[in-house]
N, C-alpha and C positions, 0 to 999 in steps of 0.2 A: 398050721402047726401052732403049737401051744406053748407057749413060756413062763416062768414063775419071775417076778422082776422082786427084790427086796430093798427099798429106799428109806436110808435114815439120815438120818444131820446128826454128827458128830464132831461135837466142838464148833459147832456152826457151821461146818462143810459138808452139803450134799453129797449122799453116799450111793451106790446101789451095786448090785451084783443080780445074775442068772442063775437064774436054776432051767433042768429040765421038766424036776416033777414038785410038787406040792409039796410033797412031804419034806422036802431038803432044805425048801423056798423055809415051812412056818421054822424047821427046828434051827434054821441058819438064823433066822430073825429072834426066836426064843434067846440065843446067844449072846447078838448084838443086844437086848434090852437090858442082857444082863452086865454089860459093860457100863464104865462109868461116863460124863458127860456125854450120853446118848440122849438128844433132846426128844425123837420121834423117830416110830419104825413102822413103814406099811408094807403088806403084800399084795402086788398087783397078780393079776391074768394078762395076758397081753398075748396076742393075735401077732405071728410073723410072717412072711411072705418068705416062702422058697425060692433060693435062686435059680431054680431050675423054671421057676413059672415067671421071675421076672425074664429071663433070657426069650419065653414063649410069649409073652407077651409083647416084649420091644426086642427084636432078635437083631436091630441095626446098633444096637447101643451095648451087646455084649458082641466083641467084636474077638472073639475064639477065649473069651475068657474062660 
């Protein structure tokens, strides 16, 4: 599964937020660039693991979660 990560510094404080799709990820970032003391804005891709395949994988360690 596929996630949209959006990471800026603002006023010096590491920011980020999710998206699901691209297009929410650039135009949520188009936004923040447009605000004022926004030092840096990137969009990642970023790879998540399903809870349902960590559970298949280590099924001792989800214990009826």
């Amino acid at each position: 599964m596929v996630e949209y990560c959006v990471y800026w510094l603002e006023n010096g404080e590491p920011m980020h937020e999710v998206f699901s799709s691209l297009a929410a990820a650039e135009m949520y970032s188009c936004a923040i660039r447009g605000k004022e003391n926004i030092e840096w804005v990137e969009v990642s891709e970023e790879e998540t693991i399903d809870l349902d395949e960590l559970e298949d994988m280590f099924p001792d360690d989800f214990c009826g979660v």
